[in-house]
N, C-alpha and C positions, 0 to 999 in steps of 0.2 A: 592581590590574591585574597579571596575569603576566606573567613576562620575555618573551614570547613577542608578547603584546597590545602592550606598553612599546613593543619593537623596532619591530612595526608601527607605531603609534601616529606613534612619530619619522621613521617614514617617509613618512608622509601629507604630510612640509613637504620631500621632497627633491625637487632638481630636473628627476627624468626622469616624464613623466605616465607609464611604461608601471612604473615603481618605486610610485607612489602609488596606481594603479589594483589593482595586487598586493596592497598593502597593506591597501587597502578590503576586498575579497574577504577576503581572512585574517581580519580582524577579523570580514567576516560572515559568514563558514564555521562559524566557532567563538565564537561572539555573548558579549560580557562588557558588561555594565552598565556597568563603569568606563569604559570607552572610549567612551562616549556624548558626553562631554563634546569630546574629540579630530574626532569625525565631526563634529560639528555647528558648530565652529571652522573647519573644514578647507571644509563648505561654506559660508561665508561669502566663501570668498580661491580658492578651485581655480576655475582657467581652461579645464580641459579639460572637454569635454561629458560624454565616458562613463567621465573619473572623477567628477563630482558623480553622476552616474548610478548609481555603484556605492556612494557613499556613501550616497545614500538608501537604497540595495536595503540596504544593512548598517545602518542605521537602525531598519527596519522589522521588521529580525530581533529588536529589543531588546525587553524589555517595553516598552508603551504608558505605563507607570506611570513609568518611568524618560526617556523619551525627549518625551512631548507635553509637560508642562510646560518643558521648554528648550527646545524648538521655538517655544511659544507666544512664551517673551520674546523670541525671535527677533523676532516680527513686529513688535515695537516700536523694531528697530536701523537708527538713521542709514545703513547701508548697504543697498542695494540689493538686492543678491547676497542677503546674509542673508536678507531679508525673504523676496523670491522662489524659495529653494530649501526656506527651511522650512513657506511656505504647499505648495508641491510636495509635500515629503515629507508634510505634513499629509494630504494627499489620499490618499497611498498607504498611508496606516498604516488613515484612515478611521475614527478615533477621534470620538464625537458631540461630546469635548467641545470640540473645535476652531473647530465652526461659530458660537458666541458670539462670539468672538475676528477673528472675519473682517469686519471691518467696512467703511462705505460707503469711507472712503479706501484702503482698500485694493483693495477692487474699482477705486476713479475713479483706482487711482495715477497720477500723471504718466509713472512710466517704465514701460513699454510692457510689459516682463519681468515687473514684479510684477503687473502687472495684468491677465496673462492667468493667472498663477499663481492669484492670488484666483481667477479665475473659474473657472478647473477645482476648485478645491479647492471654492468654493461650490455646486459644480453636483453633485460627490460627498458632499457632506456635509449638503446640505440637509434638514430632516425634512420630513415629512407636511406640510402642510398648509401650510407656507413659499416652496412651487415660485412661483404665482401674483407673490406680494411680489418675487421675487428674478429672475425674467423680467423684470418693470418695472424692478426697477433695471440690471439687465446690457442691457437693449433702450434707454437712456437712452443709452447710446454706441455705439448704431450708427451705423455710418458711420466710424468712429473708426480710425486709421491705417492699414498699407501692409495688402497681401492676406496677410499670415502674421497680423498681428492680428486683422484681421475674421474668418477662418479662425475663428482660438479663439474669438473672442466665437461667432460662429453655430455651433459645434459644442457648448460651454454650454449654449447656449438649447435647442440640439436635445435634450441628455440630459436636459433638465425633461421636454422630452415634449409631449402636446395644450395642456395650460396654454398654450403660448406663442401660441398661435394667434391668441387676439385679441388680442396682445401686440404680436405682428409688426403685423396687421391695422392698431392704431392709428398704427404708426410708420410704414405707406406712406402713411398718411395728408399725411405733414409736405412740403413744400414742396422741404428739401432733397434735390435729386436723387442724393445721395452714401449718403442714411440711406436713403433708398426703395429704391435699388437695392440695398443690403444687407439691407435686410429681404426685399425679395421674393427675395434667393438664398437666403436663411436659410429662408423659408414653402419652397422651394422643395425646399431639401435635407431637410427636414420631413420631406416627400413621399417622397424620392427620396433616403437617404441614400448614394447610391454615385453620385448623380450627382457631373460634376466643379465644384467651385468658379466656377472661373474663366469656366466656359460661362453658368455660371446669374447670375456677375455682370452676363456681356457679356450677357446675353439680357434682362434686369432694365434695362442702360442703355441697349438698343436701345428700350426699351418707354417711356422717360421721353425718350426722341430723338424717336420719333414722338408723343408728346403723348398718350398712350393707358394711361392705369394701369391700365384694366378688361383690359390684356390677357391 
């Protein structure tokens, strides 16, 4: 690494996020393979949004050859953070070899962060002929936490595409009035991707209020 990478590098652990943020950008202006190791460190432990933001975007600069395989054993790290910034950056590099790597625990993670990470990354890395399989398992947790989760889970399912359709369909089926109402905002924004979330949830549990799912 050159004295100039070095300097940034050490700057990525100091304590002003608008120092660290500077630092990412430098490194991704001027992209060095060596410094792969420093970004992908630094996203495990940075607290601030739009420096992990810019350490992915300086990620993405590097070759794929240099950068996916440390990303991948990312996904295997006791920490949280790690796992869900490297399935993220995964997404955004959109390297095929990634989506083997993406598996059902980490789509079902417990914490809430990686498991919307998984699911963006699975819904851009998906092949041919995979969308159908990976609808069912992403539409297995609907219903599944507060409105910024259900969010990502149904905007997922939307970039599969028609695949999901009878996907959704089997899941109004279910009894709980939490999944039904998420799936029909989900069939809904199918339709209608600019409609707003939150109408198409309230309109989903007005419809499970009056006992009426054909509606």
């Amino acid at each position: 690494m050159n004295p100039r990478h070095t300097k940034a590098a050490d700057a990525l652990a100091g304590p002003d996020s608008s120092t660290r943020l500077k630092a990412a950008l430098t490194i991704g202006t001027d992209p060095d393979p060596a410094s792969a190791e420093a970004l992908i460190a630094r996203c495990a432990v940075e607290s601030d949004f739009y420096v992990r933001d810019m350490l992915t975007w300086a990620l993405t600069r590097l070759p794929p050859d240099v950068t996916v395989p440390r990303l991948l054993a990312e996904l295997d790290s006791p920490n949280t953070q790690a796992r869900s910034q490297a399935l993220h950056t995964l997404s955004k590099i959109g390297d095929a070899r990634a989506w083997p790597a993406i598996t059902r625990s980490h789509l079902r993670d417990p914490d809430d962060e990686v498991a919307r990470s998984a699911w963006r990354a699975a819904a851009a890395l998906v092949p041919d002929g995979e969308e159908r399989h990976l609808a069912e398992e992403l539409a297995a947790q609907l219903g599944r936490g507060d409105r910024d989760v259900q969010l990502s889970l149904s905007r997922a399912l939307i970039e599969l595409g028609a695949v999901v359709e009878p996907v959704l369909k089997a899941a109004m089926e279910s009894r709980d009035p939490v999944v039904y109402a998420h799936a029909k905002a989900t069939e809904r924004l199918l339709g209608d991707p600019d409609a707003a979330f939150e109408l198409a949830i309230h309109e989903a549990k007005r419809v499970v209020a009056l006992g009426d799912k054909e509606a």
